[in-house]
N, C-alpha and C positions, 0 to 999 in steps of 0.2 A: 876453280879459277880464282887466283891471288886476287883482291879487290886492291883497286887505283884510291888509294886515299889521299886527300891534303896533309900536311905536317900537324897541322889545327885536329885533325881527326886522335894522329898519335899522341899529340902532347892533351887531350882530354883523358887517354885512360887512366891515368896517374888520379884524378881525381875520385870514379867509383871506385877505384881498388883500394882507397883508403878510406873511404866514409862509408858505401854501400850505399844501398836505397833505392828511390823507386826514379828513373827518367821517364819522359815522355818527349816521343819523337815527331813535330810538331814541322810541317812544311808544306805547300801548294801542291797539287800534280805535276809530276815529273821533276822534283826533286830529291829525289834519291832516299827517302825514309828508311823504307826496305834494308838498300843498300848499306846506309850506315848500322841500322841492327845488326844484322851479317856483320859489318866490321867490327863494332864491339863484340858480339857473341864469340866471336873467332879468338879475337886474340886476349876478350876478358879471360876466356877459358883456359887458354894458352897461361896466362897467369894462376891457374891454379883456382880460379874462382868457378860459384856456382851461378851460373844464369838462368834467370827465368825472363817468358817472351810471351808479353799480348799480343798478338796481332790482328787490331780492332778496324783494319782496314777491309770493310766489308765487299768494297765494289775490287781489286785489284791484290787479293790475300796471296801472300804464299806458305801460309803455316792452315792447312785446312781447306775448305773448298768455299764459294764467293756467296757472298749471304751471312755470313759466320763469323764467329770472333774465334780464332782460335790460341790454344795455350802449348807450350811446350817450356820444359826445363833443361839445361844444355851443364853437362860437367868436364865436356872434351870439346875440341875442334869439331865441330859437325859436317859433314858431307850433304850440301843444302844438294844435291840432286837424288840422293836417296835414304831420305828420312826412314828410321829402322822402326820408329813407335809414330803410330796415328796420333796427330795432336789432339786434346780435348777441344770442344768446341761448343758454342753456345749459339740457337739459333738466331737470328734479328727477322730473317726474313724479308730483307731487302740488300739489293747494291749500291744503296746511297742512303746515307742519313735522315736526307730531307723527308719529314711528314715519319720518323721513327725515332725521334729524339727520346723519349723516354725506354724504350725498349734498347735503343742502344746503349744509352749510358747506363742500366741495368745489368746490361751482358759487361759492360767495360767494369764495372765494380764489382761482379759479379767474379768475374776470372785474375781481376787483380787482388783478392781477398782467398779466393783458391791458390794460386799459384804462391803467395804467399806464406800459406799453410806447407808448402813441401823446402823451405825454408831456402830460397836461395842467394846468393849475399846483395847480387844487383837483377832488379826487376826493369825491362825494359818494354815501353808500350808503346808500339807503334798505332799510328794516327791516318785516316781518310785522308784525302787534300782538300777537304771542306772548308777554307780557310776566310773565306771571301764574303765579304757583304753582314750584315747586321747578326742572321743567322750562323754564318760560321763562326764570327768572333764567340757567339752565346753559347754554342756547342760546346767550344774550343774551353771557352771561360768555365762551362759548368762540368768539364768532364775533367779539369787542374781541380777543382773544388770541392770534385769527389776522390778524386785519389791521392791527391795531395803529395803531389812526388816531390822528392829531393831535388833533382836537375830537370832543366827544361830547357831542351836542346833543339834549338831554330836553324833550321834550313832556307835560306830564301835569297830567289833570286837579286829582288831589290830591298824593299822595308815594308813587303805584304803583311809582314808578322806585326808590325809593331802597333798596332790598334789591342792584337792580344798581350803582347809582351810588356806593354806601357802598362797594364795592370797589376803588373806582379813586378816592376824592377826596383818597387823600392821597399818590398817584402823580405824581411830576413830567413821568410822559411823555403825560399825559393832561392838558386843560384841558375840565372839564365845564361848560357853560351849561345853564342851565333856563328854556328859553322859554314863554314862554304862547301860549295857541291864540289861533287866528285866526278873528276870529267869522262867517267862513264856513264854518269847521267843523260839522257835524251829524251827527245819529247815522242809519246807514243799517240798515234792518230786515235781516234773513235773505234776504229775495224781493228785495228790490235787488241785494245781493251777487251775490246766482247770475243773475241778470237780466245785472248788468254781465257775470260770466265768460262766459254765455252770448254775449251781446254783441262781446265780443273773440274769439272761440272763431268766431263768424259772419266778422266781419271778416278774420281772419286764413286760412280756408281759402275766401275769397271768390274765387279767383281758381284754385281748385286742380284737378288732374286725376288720374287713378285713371294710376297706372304700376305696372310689375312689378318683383319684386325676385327670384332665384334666390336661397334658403334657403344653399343647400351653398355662395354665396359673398361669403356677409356673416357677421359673429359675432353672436351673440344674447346680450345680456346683460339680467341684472335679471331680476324675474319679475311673474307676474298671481296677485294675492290673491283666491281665494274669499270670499265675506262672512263668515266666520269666522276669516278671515286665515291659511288654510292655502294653500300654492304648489299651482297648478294645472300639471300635465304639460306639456310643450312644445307639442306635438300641440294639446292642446286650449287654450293661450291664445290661439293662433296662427289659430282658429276662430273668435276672438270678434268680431263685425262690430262695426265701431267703435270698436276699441279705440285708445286715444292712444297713439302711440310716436313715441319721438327715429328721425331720420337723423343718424348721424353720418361721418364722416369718418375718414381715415387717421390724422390729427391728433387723435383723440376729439372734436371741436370738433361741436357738433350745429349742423349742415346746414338743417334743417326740423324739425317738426312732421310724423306723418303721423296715418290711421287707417284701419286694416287694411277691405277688402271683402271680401276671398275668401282663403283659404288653400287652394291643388291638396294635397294631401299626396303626392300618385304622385306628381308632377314638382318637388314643392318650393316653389313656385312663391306668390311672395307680390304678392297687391294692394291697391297700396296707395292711397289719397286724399291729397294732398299738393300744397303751392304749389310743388314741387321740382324743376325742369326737368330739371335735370343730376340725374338717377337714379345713372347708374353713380358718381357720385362716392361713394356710400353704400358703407362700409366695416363699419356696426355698428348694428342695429336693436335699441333701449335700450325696452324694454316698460313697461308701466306699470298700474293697476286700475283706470285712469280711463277709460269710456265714454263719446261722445258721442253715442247714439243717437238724440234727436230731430236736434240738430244735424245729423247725417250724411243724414237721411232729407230734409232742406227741400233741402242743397248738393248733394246728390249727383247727377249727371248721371240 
């Protein structure tokens, strides 16, 4: 589907095609972030350019499944409904920011320091709508601070951005544009949102099988919040059916997505649901407070 752009959308390509570098795509919910990645990806590529793609919007992703920061490199037109390579992904373990601020700006420097490694001319990071209030500005501020991009491209209804934007507009290593939406922008209820996570969450363990993991030899990091947000015993998070947790690797590089079925406690012995074939590659099982219990109950064998 051709994407509805303003003229402001077209008359900005002229700019990464000549400089390169890193943008970051910066706007409230329901402003089209997404949308406009797509549109540069599309036609930067159409130009001949190498694209690469954060997509650190953890609550509402479309490059990987929800919880995740996912990566992808693009050198043609891409067909956003049938992605041909799994994007890489890094787990957070949440669908919102708030109360993960360091683990996410970790995974967001983390993938924009990879993705840079496969050397592409314009890097593009898409952004949460976390824009709002004392916190988002600090989010917003310290995650320009750690990547330190070339363009910083404002989406926004009225002047939500400008508490962030007033920080950097009289910085010379920053060029900020303030684009307008694209009036296929719309606002999407609460029950759409979790609909779509749901959705990708289906998608993404469409293909998965229950394997084992020995306890005593993989590390276990992070922990499982009670609804009052006190740390639950090892023992008993480790109990919880359904629970989301990263596979990771030697490299901390997360492997997969899994969610726990069964926890032995005499033999240690973890089962897991996961699209993850190569098991033993699993070096560190990264926990999380996020359940998927309907989902687990329709996929589960």
């Amino acid at each position: 589907m051709e994407i509805s752009a303003p003229k402001e959308w077209f008359g900005f390509l002229d700019v990464p095609e000549e400089e390169k570098g890193i943008a970051i795509l910066l706007g409230a919910t329901d402003t089209g972030k997404s949308t406009l990645a797509q549109f540069l990806i599309s036609h930067l590529c159409r130009r001949g350019l190498k694209v690469g793609l954060v997509d650190a919007d953890i609550g509402q992703s479309f490059l990987g499944p929800p919880a995740t920061i996912g990566l992808s490199v693009f050198k043609s037109h891409p067909d956003w409904e049938v992605i041909l390579s799994p994007p890489e992904i890094f787990f957070v373990g949440s669908t919102t920011p708030e109360g993960y601020f360091p683990i996410h700006l970790k995974g967001v420097k983390r993938m924009v320091d990879k993705v840079s490694s496969y050397g592409p001319d314009v890097i593009l990071v898409d952004t949460t709508g976390f824009v709002l209030g004392e916190a988002g500005k600090e989010l917003k501020r310290r995650k320009i601070d750690l990547i330190l991009p070339r363009f910083i491209l404002a989406l926004q209804k009225d002047d939500e951005l400008e508490p962030i934007l007033g920080q950097y507009k009289e910085n010379a290593l920053y060029k900020i544009f303030r684009l307008p939406l694209s009036e296929q922008v719309r606002a999407k209820s609460m029950e759409e949102r979790r609909t779509n996570r749901t959705n990708k969450f289906r998608h993404y363990f469409k293909y998965s099988a229950v394997q084992e993991l020995t306890i005593e030899e993989v590390q276990i990091e992070g922990e499982v919040l009670d609804p009052n947000g006190a740390p639950l015993p090892l023992d008993w998070a480790l109990k919880m059916n359904s629970l989301l947790i990263g596979l990771k690797d030697e490299n901390d590089d997360t492997l997969a997505l899994g969610l726990i079925k069964n926890y032995f406690q005499e033999k240690k012995a973890l089962r897991v649901f996961t699209p993850l074939k190569e098991i033993q590659k699993v070096k560190t099982v990264q926990l999380s407070s996020l359940r998927l219990l309907l989902l687990y109950e329709d996929e589960s064998p």
